[in-house]
C-alpha positions in Angstrom: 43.4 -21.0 16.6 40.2 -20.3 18.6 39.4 -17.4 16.3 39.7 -19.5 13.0 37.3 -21.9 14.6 34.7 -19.4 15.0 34.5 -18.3 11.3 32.6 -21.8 11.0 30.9 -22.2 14.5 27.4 -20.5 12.6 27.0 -21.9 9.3 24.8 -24.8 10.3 22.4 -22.0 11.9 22.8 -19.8 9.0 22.1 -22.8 6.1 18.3 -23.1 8.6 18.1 -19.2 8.8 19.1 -18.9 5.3 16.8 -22.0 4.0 14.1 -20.8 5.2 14.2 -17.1 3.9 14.8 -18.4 0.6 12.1 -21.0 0.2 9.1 -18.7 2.2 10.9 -15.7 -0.2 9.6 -17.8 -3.0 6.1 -18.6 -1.9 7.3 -22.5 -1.6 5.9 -25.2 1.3 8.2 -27.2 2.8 5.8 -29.9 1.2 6.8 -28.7 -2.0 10.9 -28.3 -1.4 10.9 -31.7 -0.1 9.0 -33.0 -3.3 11.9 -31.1 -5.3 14.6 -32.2 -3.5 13.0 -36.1 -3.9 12.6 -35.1 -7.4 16.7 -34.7 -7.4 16.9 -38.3 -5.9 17.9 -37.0 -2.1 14.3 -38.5 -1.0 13.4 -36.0 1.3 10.1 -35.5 3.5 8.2 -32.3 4.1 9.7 -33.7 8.3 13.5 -33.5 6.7 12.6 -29.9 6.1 11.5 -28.6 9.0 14.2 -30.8 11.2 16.7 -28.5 8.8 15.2 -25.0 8.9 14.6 -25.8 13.1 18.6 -26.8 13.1 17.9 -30.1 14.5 19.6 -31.9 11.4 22.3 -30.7 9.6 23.1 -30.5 5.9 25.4 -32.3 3.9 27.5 -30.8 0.7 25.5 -33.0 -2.1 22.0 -31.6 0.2 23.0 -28.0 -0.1 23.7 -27.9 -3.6 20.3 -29.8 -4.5 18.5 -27.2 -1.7 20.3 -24.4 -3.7 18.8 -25.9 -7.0 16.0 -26.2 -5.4 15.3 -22.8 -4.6 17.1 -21.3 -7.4 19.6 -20.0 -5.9 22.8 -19.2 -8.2 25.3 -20.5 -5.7 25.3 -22.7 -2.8 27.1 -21.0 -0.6 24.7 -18.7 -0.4 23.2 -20.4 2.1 26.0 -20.2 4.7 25.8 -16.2 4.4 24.7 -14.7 7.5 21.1 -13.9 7.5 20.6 -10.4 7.7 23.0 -10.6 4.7 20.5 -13.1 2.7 17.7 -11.2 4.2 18.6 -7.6 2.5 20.0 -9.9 -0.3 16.0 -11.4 -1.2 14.7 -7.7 -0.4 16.9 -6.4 -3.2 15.6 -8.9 -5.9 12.3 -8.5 -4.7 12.0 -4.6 -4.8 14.1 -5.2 -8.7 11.7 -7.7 -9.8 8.6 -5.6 -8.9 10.5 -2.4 -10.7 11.0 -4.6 -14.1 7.4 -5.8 -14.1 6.1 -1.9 -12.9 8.3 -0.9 -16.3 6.3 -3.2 -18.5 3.5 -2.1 -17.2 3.7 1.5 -18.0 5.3 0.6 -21.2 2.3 -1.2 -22.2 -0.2 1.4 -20.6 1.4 3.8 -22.8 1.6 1.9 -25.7 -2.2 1.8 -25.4 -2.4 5.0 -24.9 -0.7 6.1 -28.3 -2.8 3.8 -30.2 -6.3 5.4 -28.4 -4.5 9.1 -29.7 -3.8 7.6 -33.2 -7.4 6.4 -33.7 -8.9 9.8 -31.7 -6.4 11.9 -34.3 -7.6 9.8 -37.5 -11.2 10.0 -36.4 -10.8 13.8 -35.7 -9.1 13.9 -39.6 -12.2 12.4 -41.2 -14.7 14.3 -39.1 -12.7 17.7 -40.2 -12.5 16.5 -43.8 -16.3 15.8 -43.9 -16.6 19.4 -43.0 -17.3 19.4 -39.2 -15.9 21.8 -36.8 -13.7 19.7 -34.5 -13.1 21.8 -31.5 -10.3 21.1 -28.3 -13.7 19.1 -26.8 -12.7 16.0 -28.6 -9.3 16.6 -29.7 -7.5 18.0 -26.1 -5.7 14.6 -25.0 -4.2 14.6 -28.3 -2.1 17.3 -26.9 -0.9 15.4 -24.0 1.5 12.6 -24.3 2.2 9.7 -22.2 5.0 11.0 -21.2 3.2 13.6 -18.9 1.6 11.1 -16.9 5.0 9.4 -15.7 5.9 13.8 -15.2 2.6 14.1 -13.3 3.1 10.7 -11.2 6.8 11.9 -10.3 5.6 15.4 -9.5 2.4 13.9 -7.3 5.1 11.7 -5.5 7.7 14.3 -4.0 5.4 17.6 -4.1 2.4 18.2 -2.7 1.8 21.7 -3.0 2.1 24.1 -6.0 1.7 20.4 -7.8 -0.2 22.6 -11.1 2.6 25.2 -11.6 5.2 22.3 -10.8 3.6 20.0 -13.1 3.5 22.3 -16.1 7.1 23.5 -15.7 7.8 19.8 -15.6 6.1 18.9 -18.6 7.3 22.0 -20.7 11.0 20.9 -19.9 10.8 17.2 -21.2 8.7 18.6 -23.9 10.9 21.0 -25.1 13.8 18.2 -25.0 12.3 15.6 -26.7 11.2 18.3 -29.9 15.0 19.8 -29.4 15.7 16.2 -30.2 13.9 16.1 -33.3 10.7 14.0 -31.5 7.5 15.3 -31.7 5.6 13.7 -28.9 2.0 15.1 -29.7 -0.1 14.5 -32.7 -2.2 16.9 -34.7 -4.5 16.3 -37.4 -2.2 17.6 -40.3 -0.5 14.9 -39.0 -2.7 12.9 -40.7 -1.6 11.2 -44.2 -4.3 9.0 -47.1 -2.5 6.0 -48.3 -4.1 4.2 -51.1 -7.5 5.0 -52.0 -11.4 4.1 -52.2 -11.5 6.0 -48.8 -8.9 4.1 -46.9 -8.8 4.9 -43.3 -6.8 7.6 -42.2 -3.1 6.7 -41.4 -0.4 8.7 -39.0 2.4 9.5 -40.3 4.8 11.3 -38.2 6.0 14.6 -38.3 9.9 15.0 -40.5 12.3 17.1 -37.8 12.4 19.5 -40.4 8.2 19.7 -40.1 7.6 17.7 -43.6 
């Protein structure tokens, strides 16, 4: 019987461990939890907040589901977890909510980046069309796609030495899968197609996996 007991002995320690994790986790005062939880009808001070996360008042059902609201947390219960539990639980989401918003990031670095190549590769089309020589010195980064940068970030982060000779074997591999694939991740200036006339600006149009 004593053992059964004990399962429950914590939980009013771990729902003030857990609450305030959760709310400090979330960059929120107790000023502003108690204005949410007042907001929910419950009336609560930024004092009833701090007597809960010190354990000096407990929590009723009807409080812990309004806290959980409160702090967005899915489910109540939650709360009663132990803390090192909730603690690696909040480091999880954290570290996945900084890897989404690093992904959009780069997505829109690189989507950036193609555009810069699409009006270096139409500019380089008119210049060579106008009869000018247009050398490597204006038209190298249209050689290098985006993708090499995530390659070159990767290779900077687990090798430090023989990064060049790493880097380019790196690069030649993805490269060479992604035109294997029928993708031709750089752009040249026969790329380059006219639509419509009265010297319309130059428009890319992709390269056919057969080369058309």
């Amino acid at each position: 019987m004593g053992d059964r007991g004990d399962r429950y002995k914590d939980i009013d320690q771990n729902i003030a461990a857990n609450l305030r994790a959760y709310r400090e986790a979330g960059g929120i005062s107790q000023d502003e939890l108690a204005q949410r939880m007042t907001d929910r009808g419950l009336g609560f001070s930024q004092a009833t907040i701090w007597k809960i996360e010190s354990g000096q008042r407990p929590v009723r059902a009807s409080e812990m589901i309004a806290l959980a609201d409160s702090l967005g947390i899915f489910l109540a219960t939650d709360l009663t977890r132990e803390p090192d539990a909730t603690r690696h639980t909040i480091h999880l989401e954290h570290a996945k909510g900084e890897a989404a918003a690093a992904y959009r990031r780069v997505k829109e670095a690189a989507a950036a980046y193609l555009e810069t190549q699409v009006e270096l590769v139409s500019a380089a089309r008119q210049a060579h069309d106008a009869g000018l020589t247009v050398t490597e010195l204006y038209t190298s980064w249209l050689a290098v796609p985006p993708e090499e940068a995530v390659i070159e970030a990767r290779v900077d982060a687990g090798h430090e030495t023989a990064h060049s000779e790493q880097l380019n074997n790196e690069v030649v591999k993805i490269l060479d899968a992604l035109r294997s694939n029928g993708y031709e991740p750089t752009l040249r200036i026969e790329d380059i197609q006219y639509h419509g006339g009265g010297g319309a600006p130059a428009v890319w149009t992709p390269a056919q996996p057969d080369g058309t």
